[in-house]
ChimeraX commands (.cxc) that place a marker at each C-alpha (Angstrom):
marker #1 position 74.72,-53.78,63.34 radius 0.5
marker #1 position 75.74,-55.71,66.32 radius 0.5
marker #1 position 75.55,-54.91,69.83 radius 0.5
marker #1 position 79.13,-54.53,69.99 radius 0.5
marker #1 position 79.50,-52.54,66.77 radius 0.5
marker #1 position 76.91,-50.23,68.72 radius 0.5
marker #1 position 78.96,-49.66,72.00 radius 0.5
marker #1 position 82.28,-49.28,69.71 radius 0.5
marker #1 position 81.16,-45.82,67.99 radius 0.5
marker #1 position 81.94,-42.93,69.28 radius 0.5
marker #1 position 79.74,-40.82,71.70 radius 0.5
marker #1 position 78.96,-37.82,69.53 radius 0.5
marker #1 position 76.22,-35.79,69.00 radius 0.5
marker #1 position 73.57,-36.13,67.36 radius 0.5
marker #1 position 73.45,-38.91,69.90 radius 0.5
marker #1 position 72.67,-42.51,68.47 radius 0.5
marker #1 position 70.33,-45.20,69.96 radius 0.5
marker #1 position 70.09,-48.98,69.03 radius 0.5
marker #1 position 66.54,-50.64,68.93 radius 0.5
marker #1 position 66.68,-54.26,67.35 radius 0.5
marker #1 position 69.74,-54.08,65.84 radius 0.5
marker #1 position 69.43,-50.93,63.93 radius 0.5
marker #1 position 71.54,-47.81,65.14 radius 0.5
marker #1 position 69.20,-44.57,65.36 radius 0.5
marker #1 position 69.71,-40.83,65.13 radius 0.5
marker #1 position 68.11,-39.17,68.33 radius 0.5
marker #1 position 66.37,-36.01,66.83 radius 0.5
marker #1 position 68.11,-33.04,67.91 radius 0.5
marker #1 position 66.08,-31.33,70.80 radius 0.5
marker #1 position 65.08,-27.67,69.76 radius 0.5
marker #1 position 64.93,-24.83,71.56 radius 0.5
marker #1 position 61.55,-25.92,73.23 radius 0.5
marker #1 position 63.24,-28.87,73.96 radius 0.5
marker #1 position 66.10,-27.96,76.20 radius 0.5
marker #1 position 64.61,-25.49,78.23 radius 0.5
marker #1 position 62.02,-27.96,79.11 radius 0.5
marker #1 position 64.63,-30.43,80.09 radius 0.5
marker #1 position 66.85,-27.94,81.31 radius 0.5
marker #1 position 63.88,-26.77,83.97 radius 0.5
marker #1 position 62.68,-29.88,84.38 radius 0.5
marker #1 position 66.21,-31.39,85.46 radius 0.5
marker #1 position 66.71,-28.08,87.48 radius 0.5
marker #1 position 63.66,-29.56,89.50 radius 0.5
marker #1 position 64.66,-33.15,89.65 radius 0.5
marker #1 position 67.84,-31.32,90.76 radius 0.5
marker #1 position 65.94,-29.45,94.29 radius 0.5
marker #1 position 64.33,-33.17,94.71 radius 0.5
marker #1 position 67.23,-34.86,94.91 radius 0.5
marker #1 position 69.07,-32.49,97.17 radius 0.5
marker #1 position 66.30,-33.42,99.75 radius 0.5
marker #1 position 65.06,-37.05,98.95 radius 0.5
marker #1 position 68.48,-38.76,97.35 radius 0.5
marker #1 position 68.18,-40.17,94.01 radius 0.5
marker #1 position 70.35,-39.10,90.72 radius 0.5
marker #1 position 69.40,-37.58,87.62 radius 0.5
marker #1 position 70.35,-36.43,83.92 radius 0.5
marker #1 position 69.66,-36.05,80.57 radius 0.5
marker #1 position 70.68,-38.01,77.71 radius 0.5
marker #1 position 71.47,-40.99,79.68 radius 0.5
marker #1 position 71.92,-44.68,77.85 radius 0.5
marker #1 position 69.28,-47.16,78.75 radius 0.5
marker #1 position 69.70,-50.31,78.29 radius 0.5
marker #1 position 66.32,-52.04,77.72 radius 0.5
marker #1 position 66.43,-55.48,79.62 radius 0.5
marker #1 position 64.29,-57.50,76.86 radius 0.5
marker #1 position 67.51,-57.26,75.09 radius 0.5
marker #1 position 66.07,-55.16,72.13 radius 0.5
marker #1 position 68.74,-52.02,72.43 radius 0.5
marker #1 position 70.01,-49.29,74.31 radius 0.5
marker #1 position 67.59,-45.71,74.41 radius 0.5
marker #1 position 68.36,-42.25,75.85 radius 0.5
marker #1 position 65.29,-40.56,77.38 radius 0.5
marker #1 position 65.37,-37.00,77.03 radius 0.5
marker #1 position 65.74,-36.58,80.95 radius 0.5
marker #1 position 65.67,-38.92,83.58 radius 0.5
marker #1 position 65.36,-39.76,87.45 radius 0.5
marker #1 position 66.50,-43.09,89.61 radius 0.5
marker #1 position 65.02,-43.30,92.93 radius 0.5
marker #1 position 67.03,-43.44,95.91 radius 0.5
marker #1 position 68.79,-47.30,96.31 radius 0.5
marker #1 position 67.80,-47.84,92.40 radius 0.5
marker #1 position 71.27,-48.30,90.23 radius 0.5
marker #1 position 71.87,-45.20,87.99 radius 0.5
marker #1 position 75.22,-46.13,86.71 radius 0.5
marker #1 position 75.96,-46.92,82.75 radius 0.5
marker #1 position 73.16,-47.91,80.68 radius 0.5
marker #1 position 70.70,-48.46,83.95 radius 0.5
marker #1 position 66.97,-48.20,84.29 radius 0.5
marker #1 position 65.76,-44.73,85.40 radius 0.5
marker #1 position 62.29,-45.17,87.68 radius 0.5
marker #1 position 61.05,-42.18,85.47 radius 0.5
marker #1 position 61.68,-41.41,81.82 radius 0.5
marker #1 position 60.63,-37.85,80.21 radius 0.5
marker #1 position 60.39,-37.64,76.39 radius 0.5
marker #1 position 60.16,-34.12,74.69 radius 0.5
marker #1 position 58.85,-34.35,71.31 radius 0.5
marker #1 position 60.74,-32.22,68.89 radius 0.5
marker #1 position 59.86,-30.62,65.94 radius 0.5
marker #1 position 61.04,-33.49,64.06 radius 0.5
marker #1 position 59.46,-36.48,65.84 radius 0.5
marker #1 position 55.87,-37.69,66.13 radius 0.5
marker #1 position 53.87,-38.62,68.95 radius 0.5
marker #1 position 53.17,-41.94,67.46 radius 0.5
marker #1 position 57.05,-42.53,68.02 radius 0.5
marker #1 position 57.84,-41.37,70.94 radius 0.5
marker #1 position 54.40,-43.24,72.56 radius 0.5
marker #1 position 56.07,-46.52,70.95 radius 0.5
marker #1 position 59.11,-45.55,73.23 radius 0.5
marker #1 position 57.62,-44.32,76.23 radius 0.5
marker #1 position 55.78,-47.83,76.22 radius 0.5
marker #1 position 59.46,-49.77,75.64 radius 0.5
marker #1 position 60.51,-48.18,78.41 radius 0.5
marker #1 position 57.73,-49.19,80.81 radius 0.5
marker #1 position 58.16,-52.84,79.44 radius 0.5
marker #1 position 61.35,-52.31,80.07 radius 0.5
marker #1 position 61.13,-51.96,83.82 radius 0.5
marker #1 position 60.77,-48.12,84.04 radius 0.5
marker #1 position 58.01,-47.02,86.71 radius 0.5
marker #1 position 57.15,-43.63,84.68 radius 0.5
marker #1 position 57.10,-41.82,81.58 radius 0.5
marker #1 position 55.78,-38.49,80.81 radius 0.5
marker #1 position 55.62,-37.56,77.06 radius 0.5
marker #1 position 55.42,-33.78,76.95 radius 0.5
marker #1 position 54.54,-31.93,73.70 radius 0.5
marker #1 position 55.77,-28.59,73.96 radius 0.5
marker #1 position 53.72,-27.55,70.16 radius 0.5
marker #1 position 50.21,-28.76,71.79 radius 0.5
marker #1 position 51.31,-28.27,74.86 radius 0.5
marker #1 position 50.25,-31.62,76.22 radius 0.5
marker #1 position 51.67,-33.90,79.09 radius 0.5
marker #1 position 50.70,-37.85,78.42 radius 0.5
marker #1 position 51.33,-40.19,81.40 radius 0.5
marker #1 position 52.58,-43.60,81.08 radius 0.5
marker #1 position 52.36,-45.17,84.75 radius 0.5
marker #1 position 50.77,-48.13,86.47 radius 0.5
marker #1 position 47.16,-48.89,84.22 radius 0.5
marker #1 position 47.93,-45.54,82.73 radius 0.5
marker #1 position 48.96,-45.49,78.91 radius 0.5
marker #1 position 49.09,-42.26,77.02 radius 0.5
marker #1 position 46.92,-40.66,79.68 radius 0.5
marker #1 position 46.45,-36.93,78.33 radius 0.5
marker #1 position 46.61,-34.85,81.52 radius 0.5
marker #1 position 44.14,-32.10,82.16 radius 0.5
marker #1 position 45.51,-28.86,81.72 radius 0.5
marker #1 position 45.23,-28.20,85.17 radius 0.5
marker #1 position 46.52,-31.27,86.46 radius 0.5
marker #1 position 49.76,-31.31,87.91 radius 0.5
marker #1 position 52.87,-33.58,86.59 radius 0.5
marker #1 position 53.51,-35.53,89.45 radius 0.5
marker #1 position 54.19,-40.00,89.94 radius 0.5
marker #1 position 54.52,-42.13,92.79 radius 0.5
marker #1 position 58.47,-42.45,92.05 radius 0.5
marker #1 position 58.70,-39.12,93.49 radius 0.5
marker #1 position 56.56,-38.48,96.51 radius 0.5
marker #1 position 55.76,-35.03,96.98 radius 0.5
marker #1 position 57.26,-33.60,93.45 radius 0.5
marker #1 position 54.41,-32.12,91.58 radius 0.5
marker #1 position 55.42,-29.48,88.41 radius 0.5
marker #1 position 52.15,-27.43,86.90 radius 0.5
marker #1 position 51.88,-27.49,83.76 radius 0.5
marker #1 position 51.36,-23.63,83.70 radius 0.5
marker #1 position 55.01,-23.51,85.01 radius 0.5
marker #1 position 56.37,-25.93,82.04 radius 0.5
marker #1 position 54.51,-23.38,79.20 radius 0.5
marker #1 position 56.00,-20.54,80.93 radius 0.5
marker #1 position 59.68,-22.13,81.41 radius 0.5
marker #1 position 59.51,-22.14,76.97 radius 0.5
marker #1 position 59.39,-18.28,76.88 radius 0.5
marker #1 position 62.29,-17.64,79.05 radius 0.5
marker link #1:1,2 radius 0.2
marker link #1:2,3 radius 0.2
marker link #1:3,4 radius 0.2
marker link #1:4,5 radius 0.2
marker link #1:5,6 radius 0.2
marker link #1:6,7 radius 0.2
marker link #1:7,8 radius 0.2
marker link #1:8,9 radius 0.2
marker link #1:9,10 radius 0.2
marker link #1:10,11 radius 0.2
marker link #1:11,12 radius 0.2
marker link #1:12,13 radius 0.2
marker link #1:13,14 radius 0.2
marker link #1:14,15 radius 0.2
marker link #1:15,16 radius 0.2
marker link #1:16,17 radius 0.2
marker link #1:17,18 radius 0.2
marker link #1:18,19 radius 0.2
marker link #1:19,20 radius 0.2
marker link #1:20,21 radius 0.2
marker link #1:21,22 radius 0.2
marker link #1:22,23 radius 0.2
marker link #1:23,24 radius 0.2
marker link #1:24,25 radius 0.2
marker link #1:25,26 radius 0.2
marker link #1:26,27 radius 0.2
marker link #1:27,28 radius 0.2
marker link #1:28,29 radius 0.2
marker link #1:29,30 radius 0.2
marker link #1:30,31 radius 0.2
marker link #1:31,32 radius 0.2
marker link #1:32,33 radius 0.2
marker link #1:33,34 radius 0.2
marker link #1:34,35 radius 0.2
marker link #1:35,36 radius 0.2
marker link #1:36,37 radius 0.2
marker link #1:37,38 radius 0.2
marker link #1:38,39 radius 0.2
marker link #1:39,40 radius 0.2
marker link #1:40,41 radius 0.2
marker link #1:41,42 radius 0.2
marker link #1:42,43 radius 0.2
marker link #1:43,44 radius 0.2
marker link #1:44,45 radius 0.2
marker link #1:45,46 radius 0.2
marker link #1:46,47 radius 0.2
marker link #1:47,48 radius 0.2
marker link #1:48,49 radius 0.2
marker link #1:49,50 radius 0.2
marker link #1:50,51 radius 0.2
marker link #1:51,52 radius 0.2
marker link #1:52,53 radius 0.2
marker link #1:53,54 radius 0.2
marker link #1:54,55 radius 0.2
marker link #1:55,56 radius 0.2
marker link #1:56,57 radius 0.2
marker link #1:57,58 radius 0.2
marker link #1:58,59 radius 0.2
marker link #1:59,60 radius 0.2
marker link #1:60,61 radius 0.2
marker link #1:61,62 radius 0.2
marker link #1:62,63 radius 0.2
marker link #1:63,64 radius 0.2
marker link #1:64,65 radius 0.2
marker link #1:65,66 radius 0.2
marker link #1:66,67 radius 0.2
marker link #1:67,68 radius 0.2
marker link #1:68,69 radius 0.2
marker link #1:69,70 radius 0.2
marker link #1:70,71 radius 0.2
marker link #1:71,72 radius 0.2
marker link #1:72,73 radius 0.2
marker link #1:73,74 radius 0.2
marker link #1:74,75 radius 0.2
marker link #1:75,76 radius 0.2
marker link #1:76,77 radius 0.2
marker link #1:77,78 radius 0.2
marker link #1:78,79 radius 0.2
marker link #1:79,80 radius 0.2
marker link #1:80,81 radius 0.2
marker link #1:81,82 radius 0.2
marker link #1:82,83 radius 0.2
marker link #1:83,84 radius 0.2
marker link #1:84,85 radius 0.2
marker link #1:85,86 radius 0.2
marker link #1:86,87 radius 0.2
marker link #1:87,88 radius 0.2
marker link #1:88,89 radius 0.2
marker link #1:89,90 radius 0.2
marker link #1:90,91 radius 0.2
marker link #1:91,92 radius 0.2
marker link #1:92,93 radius 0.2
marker link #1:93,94 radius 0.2
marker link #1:94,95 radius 0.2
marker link #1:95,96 radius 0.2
marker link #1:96,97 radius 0.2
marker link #1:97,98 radius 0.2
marker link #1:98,99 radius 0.2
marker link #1:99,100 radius 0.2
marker link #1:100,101 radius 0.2
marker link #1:101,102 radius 0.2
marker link #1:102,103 radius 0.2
marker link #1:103,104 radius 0.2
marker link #1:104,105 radius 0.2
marker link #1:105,106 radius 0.2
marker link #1:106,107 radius 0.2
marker link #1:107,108 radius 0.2
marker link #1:108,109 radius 0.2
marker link #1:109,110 radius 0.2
marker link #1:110,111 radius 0.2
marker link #1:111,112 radius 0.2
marker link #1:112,113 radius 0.2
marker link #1:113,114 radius 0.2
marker link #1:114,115 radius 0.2
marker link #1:115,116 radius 0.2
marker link #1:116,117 radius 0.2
marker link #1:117,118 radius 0.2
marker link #1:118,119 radius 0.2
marker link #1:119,120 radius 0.2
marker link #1:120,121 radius 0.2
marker link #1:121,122 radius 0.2
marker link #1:122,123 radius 0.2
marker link #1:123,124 radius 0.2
marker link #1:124,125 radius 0.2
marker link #1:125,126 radius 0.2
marker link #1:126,127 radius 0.2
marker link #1:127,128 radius 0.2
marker link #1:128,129 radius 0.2
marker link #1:129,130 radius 0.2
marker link #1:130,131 radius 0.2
marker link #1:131,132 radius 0.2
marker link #1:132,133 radius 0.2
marker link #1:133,134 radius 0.2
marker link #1:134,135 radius 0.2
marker link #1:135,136 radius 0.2
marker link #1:136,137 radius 0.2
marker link #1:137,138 radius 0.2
marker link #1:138,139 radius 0.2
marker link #1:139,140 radius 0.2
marker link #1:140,141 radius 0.2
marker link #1:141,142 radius 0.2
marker link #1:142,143 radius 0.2
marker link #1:143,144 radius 0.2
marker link #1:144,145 radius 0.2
marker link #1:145,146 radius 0.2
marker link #1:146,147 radius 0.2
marker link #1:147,148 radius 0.2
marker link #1:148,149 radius 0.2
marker link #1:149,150 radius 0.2
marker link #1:150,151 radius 0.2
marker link #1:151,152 radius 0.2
marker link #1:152,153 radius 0.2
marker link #1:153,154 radius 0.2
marker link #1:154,155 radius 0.2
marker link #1:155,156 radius 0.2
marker link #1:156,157 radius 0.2
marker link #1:157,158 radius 0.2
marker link #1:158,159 radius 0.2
marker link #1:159,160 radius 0.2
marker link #1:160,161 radius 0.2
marker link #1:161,162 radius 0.2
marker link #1:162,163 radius 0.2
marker link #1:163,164 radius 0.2
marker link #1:164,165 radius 0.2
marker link #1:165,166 radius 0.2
marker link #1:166,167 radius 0.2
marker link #1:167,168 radius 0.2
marker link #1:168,169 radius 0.2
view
């Protein structure tokens, strides 16, 4: 499909992304998922109030090698960064689902940060795992007691504790 044929279907959900010229099916996020972006972007939210920025989930990327358009799970822009239609967050999160592999979403987080995106975190909710995808960092498995935190966000820093307990709510 072309790039056009992309942008002309309808916004509906499932939600679709386009990576070289083939239209994909974002996994439905289960219930792990969404209340780990839902507390994550309630967060993001606080930070913003105080530092600037803009957030959201869901949000079109457009990848600047020209290979497609991608929708990160959630996502920040840094104060002064563009975070209008299809622009490139300065931090990507992925939440695997029950349906996706690592393996996949590690392809993505890494097409992002080709893509000019400072930061992506790849939380597994099932293994309850953070990877880190910043600077010389790629696939970096936190330590369970090491805090989710980049240099996008100065001063954010979310324990990992805190993203376990925001499942069983």
């Amino acid at each position: 499909m072309s790039e056009a044929g992309y942008l002309a279907l309808p916004e509906e959900k499932p939600y679709l992304e386009y990576v070289d010229g083939v239209v994909l099916q974002k996994p439905m996020g289960d219930e792990f998922h969404g209340r780990l972006v839902g507390f994550l972007d309630y967060l993001m939210y606080g930070y913003k109030l105080v530092h600037g920025g803009d957030l959201g989930p869901e949000r079109r990327v457009r990848l600047l090698d020209g290979s497609g358009f991608r929708l990160p799970g959630t996502a920040y822009w840094a104060p002064g960064r563009p975070s209008g239609s299809d622009s490139t967050p300065s931090l990507a999160i992925e939440v695997r689902s029950s349906d996706q592999t690592m393996t996949e979403l590690r392809r993505k987080c890494r097409s992002f940060r080709a893509n000019g995106v400072a930061c992506c975190w790849l939380i597994d909710p099932y293994a309850r795992t953070v990877e880190v995808f910043e600077a010389d960092r790629d696939a970096e498995q936190l330590a369970a007691d090491v805090a989710l935190e980049t240099a996008v966000m100065p001063g954010f820093s979310v324990p990992q504790a805190d993203l376990w307990a925001a499942m069983e709510r």
